[in-house]
C-alpha positions in Angstrom: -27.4 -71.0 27.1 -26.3 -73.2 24.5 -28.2 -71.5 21.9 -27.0 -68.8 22.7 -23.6 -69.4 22.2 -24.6 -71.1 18.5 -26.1 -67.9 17.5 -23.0 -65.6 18.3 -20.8 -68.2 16.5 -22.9 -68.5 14.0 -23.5 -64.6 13.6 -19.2 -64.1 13.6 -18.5 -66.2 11.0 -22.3 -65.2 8.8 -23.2 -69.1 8.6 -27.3 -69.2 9.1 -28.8 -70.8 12.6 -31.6 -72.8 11.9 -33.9 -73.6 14.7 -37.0 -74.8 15.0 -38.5 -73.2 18.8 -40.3 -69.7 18.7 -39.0 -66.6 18.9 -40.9 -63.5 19.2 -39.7 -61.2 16.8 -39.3 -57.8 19.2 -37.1 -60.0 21.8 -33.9 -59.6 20.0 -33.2 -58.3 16.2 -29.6 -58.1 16.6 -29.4 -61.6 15.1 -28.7 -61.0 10.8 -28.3 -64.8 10.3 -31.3 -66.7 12.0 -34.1 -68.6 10.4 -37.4 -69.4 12.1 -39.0 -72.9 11.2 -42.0 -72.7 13.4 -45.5 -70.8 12.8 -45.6 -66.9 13.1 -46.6 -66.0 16.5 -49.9 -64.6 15.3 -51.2 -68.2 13.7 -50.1 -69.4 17.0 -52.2 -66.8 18.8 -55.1 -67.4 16.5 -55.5 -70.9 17.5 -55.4 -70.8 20.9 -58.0 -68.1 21.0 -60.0 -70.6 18.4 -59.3 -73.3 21.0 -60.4 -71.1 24.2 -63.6 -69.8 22.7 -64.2 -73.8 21.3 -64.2 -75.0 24.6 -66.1 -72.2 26.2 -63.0 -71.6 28.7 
């Protein structure tokens, strides 16, 4: 993918990536120069279980 291709460009010449979709952090560590914007998967997880038991689903 396009992203992809950022990140390894980005990685080769040690300029940051910013990007703002979520990325578990086990999926791939091999990337030294990337930022996460977006919340920490476990806030994420915390409110749809808030959301789920809420509704009664």
């Amino acid at each position: 993918s396009s992203v992809s291709a950022v990140q390894s460009i980005c990685n080769a010449l040690e300029v940051p990536h910013i990007q703002t979709r979520w990325k578990h952090p086990s999926v791939d560590n091999k990337d030294n120069f990337y930022i996460n914007l977006y919340p920490e998967y476990t806030s994420i997880s915390r409110a749809i279980l808030d959301i789920v038991i809420f509704y009664k689903w």
